[in-house]
MARMI-289000 format. One record per residue (C-alpha): residue in one letter; x, y, z; residue number from 1. Coordinates in steps of 0.2 Angstrom, whole numbers, padded with zeros to 4 digits. Layout:
<rs>
   residu       x       y       z   num
        A       X       Y       Z   NUM
...
</rs>
This chain:
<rs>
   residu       x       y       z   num
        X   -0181   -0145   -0730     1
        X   -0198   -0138   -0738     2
        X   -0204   -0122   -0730     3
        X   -0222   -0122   -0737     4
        X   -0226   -0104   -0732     5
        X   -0238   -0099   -0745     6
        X   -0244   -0115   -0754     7
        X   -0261   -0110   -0744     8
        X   -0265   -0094   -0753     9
        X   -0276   -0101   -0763    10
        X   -0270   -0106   -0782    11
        X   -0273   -0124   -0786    12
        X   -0259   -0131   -0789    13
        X   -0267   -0138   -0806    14
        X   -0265   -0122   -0812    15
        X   -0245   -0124   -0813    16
        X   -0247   -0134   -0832    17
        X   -0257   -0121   -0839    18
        X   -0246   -0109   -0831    19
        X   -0234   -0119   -0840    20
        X   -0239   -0114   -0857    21
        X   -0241   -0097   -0852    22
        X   -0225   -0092   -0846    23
        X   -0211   -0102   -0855    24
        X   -0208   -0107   -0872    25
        X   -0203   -0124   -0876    26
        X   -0196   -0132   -0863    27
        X   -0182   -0145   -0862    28
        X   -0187   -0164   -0864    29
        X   -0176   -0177   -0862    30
        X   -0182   -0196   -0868    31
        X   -0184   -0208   -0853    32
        X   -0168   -0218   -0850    33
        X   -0156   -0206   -0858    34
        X   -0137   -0207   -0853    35
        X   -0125   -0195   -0846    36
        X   -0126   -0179   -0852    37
        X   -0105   -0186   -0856    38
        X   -0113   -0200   -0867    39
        X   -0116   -0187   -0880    40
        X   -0098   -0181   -0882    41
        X   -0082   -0188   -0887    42
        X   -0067   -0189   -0878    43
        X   -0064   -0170   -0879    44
        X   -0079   -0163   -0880    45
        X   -0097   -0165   -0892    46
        X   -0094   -0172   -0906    47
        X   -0105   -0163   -0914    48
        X   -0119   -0149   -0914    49
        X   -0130   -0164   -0912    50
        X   -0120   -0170   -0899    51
        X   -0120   -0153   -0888    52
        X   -0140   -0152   -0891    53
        X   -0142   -0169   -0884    54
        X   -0130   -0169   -0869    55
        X   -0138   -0152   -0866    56
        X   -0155   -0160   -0864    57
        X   -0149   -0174   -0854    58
        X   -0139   -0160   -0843    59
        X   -0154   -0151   -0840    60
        X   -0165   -0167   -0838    61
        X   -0153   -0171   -0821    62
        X   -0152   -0155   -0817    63
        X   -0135   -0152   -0821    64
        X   -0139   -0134   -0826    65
        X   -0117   -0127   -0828    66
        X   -0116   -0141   -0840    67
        X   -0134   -0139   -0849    68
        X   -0128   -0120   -0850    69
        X   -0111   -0123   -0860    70
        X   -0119   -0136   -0872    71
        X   -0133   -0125   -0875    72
        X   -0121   -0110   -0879    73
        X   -0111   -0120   -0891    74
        X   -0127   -0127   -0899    75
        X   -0131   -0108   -0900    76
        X   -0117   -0103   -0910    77
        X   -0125   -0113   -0925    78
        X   -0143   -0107   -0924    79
        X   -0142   -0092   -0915    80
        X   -0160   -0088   -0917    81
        X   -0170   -0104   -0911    82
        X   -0181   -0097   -0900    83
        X   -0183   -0115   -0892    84
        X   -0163   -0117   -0889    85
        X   -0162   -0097   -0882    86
        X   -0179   -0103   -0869    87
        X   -0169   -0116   -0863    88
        X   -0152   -0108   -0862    89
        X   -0161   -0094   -0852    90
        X   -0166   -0107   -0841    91
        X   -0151   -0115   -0837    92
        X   -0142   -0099   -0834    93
        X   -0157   -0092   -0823    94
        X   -0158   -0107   -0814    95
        X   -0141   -0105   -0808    96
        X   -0141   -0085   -0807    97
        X   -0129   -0080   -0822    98
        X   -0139   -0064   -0823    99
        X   -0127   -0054   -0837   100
        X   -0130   -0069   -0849   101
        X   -0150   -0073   -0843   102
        X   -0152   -0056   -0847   103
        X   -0144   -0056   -0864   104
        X   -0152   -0072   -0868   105
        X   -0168   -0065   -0864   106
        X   -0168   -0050   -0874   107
        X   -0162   -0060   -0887   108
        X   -0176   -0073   -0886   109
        X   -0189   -0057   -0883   110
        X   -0183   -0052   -0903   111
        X   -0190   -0070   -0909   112
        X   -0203   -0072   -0897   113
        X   -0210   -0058   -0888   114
        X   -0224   -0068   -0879   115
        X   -0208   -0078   -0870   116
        X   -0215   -0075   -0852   117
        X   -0198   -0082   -0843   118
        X   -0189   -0069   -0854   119
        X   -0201   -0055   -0852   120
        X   -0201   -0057   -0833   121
        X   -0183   -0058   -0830   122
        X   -0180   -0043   -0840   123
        X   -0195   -0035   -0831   124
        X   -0186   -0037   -0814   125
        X   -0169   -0031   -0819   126
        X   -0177   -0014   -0826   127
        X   -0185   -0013   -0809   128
        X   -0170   -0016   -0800   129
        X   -0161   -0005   -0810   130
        X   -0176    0009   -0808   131
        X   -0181    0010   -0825   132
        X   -0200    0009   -0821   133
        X   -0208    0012   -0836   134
        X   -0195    0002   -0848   135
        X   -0201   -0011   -0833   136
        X   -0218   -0009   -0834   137
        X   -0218   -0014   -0854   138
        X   -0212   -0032   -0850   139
        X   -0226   -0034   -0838   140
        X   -0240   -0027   -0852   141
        X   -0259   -0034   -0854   142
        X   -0259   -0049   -0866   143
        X   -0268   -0064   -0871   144
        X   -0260   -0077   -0860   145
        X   -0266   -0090   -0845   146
        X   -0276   -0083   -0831   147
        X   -0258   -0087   -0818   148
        X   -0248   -0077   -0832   149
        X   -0261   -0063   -0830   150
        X   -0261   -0065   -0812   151
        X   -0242   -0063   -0810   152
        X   -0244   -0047   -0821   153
        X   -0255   -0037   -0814   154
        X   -0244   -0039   -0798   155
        X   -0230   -0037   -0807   156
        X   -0236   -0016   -0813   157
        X   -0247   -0014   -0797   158
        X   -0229   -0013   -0787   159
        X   -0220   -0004   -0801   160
        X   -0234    0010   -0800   161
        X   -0229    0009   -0781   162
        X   -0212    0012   -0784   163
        X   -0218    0026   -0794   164
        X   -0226    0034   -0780   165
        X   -0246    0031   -0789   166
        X   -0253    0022   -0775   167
        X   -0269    0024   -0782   168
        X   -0267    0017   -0799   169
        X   -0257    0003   -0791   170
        X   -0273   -0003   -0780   171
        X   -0285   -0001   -0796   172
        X   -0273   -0010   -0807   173
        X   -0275   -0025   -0792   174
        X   -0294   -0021   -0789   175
        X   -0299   -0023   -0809   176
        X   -0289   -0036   -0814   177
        X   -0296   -0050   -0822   178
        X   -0292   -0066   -0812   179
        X   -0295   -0080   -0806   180
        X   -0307   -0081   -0791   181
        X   -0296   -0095   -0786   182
        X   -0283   -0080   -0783   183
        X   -0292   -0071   -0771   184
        X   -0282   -0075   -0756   185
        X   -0265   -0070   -0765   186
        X   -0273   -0054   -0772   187
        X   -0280   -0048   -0755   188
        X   -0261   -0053   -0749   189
        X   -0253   -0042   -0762   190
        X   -0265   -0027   -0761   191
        X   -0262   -0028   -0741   192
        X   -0245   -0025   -0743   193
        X   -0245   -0015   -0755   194
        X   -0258   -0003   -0746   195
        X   -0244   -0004   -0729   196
        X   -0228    0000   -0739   197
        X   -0241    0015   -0745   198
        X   -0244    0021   -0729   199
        X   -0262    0015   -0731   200
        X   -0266    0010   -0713   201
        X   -0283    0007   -0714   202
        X   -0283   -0001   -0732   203
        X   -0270   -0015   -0727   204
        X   -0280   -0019   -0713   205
        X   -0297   -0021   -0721   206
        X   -0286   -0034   -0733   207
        X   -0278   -0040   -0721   208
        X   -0295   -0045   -0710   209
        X   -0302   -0051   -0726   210
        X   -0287   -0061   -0726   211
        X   -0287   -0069   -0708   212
        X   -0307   -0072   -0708   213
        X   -0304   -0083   -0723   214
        X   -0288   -0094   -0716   215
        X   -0277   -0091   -0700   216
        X   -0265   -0106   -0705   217
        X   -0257   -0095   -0717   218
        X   -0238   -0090   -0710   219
        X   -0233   -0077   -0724   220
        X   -0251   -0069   -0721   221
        X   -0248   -0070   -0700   222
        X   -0231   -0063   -0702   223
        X   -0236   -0048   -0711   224
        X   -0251   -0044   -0703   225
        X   -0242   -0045   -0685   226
        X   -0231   -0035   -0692   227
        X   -0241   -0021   -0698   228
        X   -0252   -0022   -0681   229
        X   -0237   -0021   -0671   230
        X   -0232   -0006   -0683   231
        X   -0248    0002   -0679   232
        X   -0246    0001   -0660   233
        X   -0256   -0015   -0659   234
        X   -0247   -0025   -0650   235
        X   -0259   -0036   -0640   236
        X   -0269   -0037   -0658   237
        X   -0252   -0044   -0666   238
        X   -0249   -0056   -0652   239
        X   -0268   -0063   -0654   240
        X   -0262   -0068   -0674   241
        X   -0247   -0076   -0670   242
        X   -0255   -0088   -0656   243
        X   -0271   -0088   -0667   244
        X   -0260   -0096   -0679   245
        X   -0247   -0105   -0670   246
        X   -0264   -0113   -0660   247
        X   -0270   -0119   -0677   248
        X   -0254   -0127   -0683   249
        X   -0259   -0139   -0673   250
        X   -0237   -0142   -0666   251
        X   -0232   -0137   -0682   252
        X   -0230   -0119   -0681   253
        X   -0214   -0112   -0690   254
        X   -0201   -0104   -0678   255
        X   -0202   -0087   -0686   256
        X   -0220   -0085   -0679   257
        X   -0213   -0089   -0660   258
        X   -0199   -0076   -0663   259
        X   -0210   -0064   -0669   260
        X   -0220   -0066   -0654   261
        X   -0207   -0065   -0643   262
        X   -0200   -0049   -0651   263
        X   -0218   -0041   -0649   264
        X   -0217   -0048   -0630   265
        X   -0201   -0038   -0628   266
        X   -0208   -0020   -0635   267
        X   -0195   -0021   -0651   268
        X   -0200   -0012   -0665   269
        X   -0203   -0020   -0678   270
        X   -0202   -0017   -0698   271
        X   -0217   -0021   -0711   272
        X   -0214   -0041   -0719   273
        X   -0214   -0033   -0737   274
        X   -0206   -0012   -0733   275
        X   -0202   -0008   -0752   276
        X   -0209   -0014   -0767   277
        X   -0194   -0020   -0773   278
        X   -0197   -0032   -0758   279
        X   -0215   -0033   -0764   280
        X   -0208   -0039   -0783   281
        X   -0198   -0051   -0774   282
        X   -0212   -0059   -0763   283
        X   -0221   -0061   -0779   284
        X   -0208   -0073   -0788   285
        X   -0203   -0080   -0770   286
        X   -0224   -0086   -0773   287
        X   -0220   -0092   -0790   288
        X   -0206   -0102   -0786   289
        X   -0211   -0111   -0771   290
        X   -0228   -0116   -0780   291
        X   -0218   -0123   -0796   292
        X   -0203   -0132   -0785   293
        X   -0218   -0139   -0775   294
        X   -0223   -0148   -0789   295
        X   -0220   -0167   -0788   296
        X   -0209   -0175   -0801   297
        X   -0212   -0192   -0807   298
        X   -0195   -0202   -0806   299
        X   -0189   -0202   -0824   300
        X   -0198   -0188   -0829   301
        X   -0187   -0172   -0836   302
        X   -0193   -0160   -0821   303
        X   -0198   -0145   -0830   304
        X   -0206   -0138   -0815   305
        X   -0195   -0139   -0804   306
        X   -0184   -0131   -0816   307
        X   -0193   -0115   -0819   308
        X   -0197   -0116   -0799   309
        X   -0178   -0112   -0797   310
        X   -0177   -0100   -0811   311
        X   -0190   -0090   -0801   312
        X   -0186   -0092   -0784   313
        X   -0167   -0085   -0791   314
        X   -0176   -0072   -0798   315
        X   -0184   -0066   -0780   316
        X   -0166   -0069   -0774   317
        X   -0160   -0057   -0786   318
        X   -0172   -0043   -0780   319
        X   -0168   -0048   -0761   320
        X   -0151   -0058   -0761   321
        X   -0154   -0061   -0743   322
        X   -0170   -0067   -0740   323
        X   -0172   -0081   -0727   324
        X   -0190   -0091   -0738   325
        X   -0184   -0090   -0756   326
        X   -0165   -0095   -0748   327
        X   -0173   -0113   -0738   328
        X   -0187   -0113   -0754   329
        X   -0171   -0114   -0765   330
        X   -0161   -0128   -0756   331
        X   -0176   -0137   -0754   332
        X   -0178   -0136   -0774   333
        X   -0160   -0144   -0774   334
        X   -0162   -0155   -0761   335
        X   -0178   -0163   -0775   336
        X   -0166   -0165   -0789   337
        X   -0152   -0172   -0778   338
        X   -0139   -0157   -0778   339
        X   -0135   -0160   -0760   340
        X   -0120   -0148   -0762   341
        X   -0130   -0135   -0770   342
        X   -0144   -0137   -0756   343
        X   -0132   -0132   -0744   344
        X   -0124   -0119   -0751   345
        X   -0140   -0111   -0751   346
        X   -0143   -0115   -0733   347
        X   -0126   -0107   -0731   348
        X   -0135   -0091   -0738   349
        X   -0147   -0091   -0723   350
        X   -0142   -0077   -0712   351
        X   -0135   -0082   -0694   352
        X   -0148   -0082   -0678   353
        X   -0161   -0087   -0691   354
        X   -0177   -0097   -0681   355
        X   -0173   -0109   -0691   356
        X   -0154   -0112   -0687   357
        X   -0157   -0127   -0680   358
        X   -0166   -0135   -0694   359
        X   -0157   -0128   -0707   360
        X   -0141   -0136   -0700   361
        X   -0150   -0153   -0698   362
        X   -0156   -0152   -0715   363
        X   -0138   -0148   -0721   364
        X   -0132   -0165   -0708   365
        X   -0144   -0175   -0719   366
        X   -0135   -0167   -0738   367
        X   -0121   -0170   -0730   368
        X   -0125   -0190   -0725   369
        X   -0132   -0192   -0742   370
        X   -0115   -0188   -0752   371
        X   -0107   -0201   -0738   372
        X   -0099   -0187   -0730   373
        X   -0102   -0196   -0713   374
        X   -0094   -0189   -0700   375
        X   -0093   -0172   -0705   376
        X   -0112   -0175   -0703   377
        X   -0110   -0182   -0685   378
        X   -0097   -0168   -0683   379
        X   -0110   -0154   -0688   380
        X   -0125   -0163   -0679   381
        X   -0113   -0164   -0662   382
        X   -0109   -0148   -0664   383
        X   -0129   -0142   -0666   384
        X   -0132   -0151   -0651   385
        X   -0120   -0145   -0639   386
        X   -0121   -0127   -0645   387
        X   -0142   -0132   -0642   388
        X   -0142   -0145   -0628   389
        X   -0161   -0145   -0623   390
        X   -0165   -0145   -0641   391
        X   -0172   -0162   -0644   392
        X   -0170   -0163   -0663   393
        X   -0153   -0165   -0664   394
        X   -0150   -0178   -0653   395
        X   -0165   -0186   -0661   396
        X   -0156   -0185   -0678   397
        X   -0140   -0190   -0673   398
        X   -0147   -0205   -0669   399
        X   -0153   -0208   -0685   400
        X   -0139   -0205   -0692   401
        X   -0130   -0218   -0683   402
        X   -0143   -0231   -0685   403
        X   -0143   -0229   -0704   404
        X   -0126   -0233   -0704   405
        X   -0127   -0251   -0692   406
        X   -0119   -0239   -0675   407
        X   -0133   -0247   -0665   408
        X   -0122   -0243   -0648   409
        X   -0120   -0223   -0653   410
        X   -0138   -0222   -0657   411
        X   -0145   -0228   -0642   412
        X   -0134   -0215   -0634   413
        X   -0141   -0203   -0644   414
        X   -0158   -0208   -0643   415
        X   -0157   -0209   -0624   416
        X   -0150   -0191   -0623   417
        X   -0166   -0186   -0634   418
        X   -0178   -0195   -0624   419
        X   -0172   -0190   -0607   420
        X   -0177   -0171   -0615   421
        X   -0195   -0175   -0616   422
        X   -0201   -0176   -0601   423
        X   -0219   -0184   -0599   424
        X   -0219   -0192   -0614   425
        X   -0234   -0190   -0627   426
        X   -0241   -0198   -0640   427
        X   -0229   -0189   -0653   428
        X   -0213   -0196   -0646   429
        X   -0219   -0214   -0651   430
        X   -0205   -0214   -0663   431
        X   -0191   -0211   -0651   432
        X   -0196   -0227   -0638   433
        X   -0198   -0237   -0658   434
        X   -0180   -0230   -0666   435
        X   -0169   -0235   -0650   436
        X   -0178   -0249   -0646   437
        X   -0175   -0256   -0665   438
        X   -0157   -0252   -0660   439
        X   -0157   -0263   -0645   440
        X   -0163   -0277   -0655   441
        X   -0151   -0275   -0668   442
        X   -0138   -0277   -0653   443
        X   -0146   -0291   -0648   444
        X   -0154   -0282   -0631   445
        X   -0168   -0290   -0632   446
        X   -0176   -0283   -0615   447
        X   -0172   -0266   -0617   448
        X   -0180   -0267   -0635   449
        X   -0196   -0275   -0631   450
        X   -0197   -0261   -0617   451
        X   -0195   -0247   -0629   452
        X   -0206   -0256   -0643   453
        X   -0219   -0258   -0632   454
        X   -0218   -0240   -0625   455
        X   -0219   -0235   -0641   456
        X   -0236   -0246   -0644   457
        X   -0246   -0237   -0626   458
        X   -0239   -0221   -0633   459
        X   -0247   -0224   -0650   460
        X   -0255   -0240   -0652   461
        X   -0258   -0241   -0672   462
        X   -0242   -0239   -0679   463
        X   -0237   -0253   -0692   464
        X   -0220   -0253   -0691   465
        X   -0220   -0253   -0674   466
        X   -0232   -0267   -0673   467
        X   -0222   -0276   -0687   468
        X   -0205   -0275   -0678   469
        X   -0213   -0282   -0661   470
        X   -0224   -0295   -0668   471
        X   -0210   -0301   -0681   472
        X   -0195   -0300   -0663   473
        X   -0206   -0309   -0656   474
        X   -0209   -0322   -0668   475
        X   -0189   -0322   -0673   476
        X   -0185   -0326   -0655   477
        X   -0202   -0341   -0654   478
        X   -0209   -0330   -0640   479
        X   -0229   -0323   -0638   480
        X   -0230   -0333   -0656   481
        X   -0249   -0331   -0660   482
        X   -0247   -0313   -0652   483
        X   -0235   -0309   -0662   484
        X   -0242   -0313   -0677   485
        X   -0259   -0305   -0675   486
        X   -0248   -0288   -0672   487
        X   -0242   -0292   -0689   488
        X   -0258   -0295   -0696   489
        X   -0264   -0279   -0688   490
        X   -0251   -0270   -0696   491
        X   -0255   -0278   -0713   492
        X   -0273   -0270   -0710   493
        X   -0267   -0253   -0708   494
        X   -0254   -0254   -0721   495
        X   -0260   -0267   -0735   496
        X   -0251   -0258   -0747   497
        X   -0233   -0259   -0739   498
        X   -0224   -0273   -0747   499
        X   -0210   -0273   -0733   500
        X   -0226   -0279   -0720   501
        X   -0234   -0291   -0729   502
        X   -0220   -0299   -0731   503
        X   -0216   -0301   -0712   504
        X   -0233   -0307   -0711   505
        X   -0231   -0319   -0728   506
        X   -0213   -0326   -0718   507
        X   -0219   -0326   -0701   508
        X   -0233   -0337   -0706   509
        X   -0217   -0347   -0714   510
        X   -0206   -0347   -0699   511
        X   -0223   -0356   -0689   512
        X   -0222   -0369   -0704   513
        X   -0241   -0361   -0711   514
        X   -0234   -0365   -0729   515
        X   -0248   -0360   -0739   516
        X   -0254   -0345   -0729   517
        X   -0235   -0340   -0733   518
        X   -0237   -0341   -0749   519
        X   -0252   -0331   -0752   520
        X   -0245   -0316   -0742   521
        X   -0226   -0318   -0752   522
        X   -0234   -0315   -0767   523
        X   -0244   -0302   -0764   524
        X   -0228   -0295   -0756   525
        X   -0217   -0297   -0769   526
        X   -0232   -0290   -0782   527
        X   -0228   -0271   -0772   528
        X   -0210   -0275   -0771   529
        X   -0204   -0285   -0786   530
        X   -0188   -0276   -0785   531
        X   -0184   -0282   -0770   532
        X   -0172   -0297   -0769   533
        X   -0176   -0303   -0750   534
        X   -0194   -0305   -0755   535
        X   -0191   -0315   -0768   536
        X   -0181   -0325   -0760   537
        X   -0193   -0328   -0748   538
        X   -0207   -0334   -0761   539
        X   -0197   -0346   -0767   540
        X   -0193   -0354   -0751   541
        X   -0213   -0355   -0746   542
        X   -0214   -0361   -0765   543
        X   -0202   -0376   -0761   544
        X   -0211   -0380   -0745   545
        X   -0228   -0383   -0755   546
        X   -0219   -0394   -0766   547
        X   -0219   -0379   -0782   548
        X   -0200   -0381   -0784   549
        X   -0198   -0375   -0801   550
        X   -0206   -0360   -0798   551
        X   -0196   -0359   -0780   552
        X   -0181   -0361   -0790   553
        X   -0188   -0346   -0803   554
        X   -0190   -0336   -0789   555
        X   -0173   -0338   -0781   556
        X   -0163   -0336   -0800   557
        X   -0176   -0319   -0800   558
        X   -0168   -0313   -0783   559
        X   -0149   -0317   -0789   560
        X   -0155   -0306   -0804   561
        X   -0158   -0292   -0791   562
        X   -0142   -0288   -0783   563
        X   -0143   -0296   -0765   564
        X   -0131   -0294   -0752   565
        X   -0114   -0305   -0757   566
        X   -0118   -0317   -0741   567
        X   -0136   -0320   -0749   568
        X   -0132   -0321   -0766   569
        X   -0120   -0336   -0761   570
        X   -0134   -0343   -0750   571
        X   -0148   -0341   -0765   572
        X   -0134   -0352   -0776   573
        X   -0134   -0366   -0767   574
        X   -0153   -0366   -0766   575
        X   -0153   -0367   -0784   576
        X   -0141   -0381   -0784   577
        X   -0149   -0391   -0769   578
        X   -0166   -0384   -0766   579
        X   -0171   -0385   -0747   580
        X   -0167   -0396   -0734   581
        X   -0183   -0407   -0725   582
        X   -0193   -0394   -0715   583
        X   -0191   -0395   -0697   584
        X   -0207   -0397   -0688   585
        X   -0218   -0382   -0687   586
        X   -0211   -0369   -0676   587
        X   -0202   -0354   -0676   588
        X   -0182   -0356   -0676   589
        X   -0169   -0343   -0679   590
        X   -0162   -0341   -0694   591
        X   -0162   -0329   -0707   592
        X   -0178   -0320   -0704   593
        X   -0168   -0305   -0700   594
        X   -0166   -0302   -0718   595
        X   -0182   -0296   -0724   596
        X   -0190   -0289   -0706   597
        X   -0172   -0275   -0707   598
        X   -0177   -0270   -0723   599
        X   -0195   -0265   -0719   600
        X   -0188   -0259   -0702   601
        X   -0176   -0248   -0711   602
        X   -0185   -0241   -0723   603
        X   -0202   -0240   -0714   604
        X   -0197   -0229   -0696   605
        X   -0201   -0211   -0701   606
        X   -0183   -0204   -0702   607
        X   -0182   -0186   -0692   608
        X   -0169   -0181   -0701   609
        X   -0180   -0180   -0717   610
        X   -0191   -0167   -0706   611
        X   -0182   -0159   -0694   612
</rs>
């Protein structure tokens, strides 16, 4: 689950690779297609120091930081000055929050390379923590690095004057810093709460209106400026922000602005969002992580920003061990590099009676069904919903569990129990009239699921997958033929990209016996999904029907090559042997069409689970 509660404050995102060569040293880089990090040992441990330095890269490259952090040590104890090996050692021990060895890594890494910002900051913090301001203040010293290293800085002493009680060299140290006007909004963030935890009243609030005139959609900025005008006996002023923003996020709206409302509503008093500067420190790299783990990876790429995104967001942990953002940021960092386990444990973290317990404990569902842990999914999911039963997303997401895994009867139980919740439905709840009517057709209830498909379609009435599914059932079962296939067609228009889709289009035109019109479709279906064996399949039937049967049979020995189901892989064999049988005349008949119009169903229905 990604909480994306500051990725508005204005720093492009773009700035994250310059930031990149500001902050860490060399970072780890792993050649694409490496092995196990395992390859690179023997049968009882490396082989050699070369064997540690490369399974430690291909440990870090999948994110297995324990194991990156052993090899590294052991490379270590060769050439225990490379400042390159100490970088990534300090990562790999950060990223996992081995604090007593980061911070010896870091100071020896600091020795070698003094302009190591990873180092420098980690070692910053810790003096912080430990009240050492000055000693603190030293690793957070003016240089000559990227604008985002100076940005983080100039924070950085601002709340260490603060914690020294110089309020006003802390502003000034904000107010003349050279940054970035792209860092406005996080400045003005920063110097508001800085200026409240000060006492500062009527400073804070000039930031904060600053602030609010610029962007309302902002929830870190809402929080806290709610909070201090609720802390200033403002109490209508703080309910105006909250629904201010909950009115722009447009539905999506995080629960902790809802709670806070309601806590206003019930005259509690309330503390400031950031009350210390320790707090303030932690908000800081709780920033710097989230922007860095927000970062897309491309697949076989070493992720070297999500990397550094965990080794912040642990370092805002270590300030503030508790905190509910950098806890869900961090599990959402995990969740990226597919350490399911990890992810929840950090979830695990999140205090009880959070705003966010429902969704946390969804999210945690999903790990869980993504390790194969199935029914201690379900069992958490059930337990969610009964603990919650007018809550809609868990219902909504049992269902999807079921349906991934072919439980076509559970899920429309499920799915029913969700929809009877809503009400009047609206145009949002499209998805819940198309998942269990998909279900209904998969139990072969072919009434109940053209009812719920075509629900779905008055709810909302330019869905391709919806249109897809009913178009290709229809066509599958030789009913409402030329309707059917202009609703695929319509959903080819409005996803021409989606290989799945063209190819319902590319076979349905097949099942009516339009061989060439088949043809041209399967091929461009099969250029956006060349992976995908069912597609090629498919080509090289239409290819075998317009009399090109050496590229038919091409095709079929390409779909073999692509790990079908067993039952199809024996059904592509004897095509390959025998070719085709004499076509029927053109019309639809059943057969196996199912094939190719489940796998654009399953992969194309907008999953809940993925967003609860």
């Amino acid at each position: 689950m990604r909480v994306r509660s500051t990725a508005l404050l204005g720093i492009a995102l773009a700035f994250s690779l310059i930031l990149l060569l500001g902050v860490c040293g060399v970072p780890v880089v792993a050649a694409a297609g490496d092995p196990p990090a395992d390859a690179a040992t023997g049968a009882d441990g490396p082989r050699s120091t070369l064997g540690s330095y490369m399974a430690a890269r291909i440990a870090a490259r999948q994110f297995d930081m324990p194991a990156a952090a052993a090899f590294y040590s052991k490379v270590l104890q060769e050439d225990p000055e490379n400042p390159m090996l100490l970088d990534a050692a300090l990562q790999a021990e950060a990223s996992r929050a081995n604090w007593g060895r980061a911070e010896a890594l870091s100071r020896a890494l600091v020795k070698v390379d003094p302009s190591n910002r990873v180092a420098q900051a980690l070692l910053g913090i810790v003096t912080f923590k430990a009240g050492r301001n000055a000693e603190a203040g030293e690793h957070f010293k003016p240089g000559n690095m990227p604008p985002i290293g100076e940005l983080t800085n100039v924070l950085a002493r601002a709340w260490i004057l603060q914690a020294q009680g110089r309020t006003d060299e802390a502003l000034a140290t904000i107010d003349n810093g050279k940054l970035p006007d792209a860092a406005n909004n996080l400045v003005q963030y920063h110097r508001a709460l800085l200026a409240d935890v000060a006492g500062r009243t009527a400073e804070a609030r000039n930031s904060y209106g600053r602030l609010w005139k610029s962007d309302q959609r902002i929830l870190r900025v809402a929080l806290a400026y709610a909070r201090h005008a609720a802390a200033a006996g403002e109490r209508k002023q703080a309910q105006s922000i909250l629904r201010a923003y909950i009115e722009r996020a447009k539905g999506f709206a995080d629960p902790h602005a809802r709670a806070l409302l309601d806590e206003i509503a019930g005259g509690e008093q309330l503390p400031l969002l950031v009350a210390t500067p320790q707090e303030g420190m932690a908000e800081l790299f709780y920033w710097l992580g989230q922007q860095f783990s927000s970062e897309p990876v491309a697949a076989g790429t070493d992720p070297v920003t999500l990397r550094l995104g965990v080794v912040f967001l642990q370092m805002s942990l270590y300030l503030m061990p508790d905190q509910t953002f950098p806890l869900i940021a961090l599990a959402g960092a995990q969740e990226a590099a597919r350490h399911f386990d990890a992810a929840n444990d950090a979830y695990s973290r999140v205090a009880k009676g959070s705003p966010l317990e429902v969704a946390i404990n969804i999210s945690k569902a999903v790990n869980l069904n993504r390790l194969e842990r199935v029914e201690e999914a379900q069992a958490l999911l059930d337990q969610v919903a009964h603990k919650h039963p007018r809550d809609i997303r868990p219902w909504e997401a049992l269902g999807n569990l079921m349906r991934d895994h072919k439980r076509y009867a559970e899920a429309v139980e499920y799915y029913s129990k969700a929809i009877a919740l809503i009400g009047k439905p609206e145009s949002k709840h499209w998805t819940f009239f198309y998942a269990r009517g998909t279900s209904y057709e998969r139990l072969k209830k072919l009434s109940q699921a053209e009812a719920d498909l075509q629900r779905s379609l008055k709810l909302s009435a330019n869905q391709a997958v919806t249109l897809n599914y009913l178009g290709y059932t229809w066509i599958d079962h030789n009913r409402h033929l030329r309707k059917g296939l202009q609703m695929i067609e319509k959903a080819v228009r409005l996803k021409p990209n989606d290989g799945y889709i063209v190819d319902s289009l590319g076979w349905g035109h097949y099942r009516l016996g339009h061989y060439p019109e088949a043809v041209r479709y399967l091929e461009q279906a099969v250029g956006l999904r060349p992976e995908d064996p069912t597609l090629n399949d498919h080509l090289g039937d239409a290819y075998w029907r317009v009399g090109r049967e050496r590229e038919a049979r091409f095709q079929w020995d390409q779909a073999l090559k692509l790990n079908p189901e067993p039952e199809e892989a024996e059904k592509m064999r004897r095509k390959l042997e025998k070719g085709l049988p004499s076509a029927a005349p053109h019309q639809a008949k059943r057969g196996k069409s199912g094939r190719s119009a489940d796998r654009a169903k399953r992969r194309s229905a907008g999953n809940a689970m993925q967003q609860p």
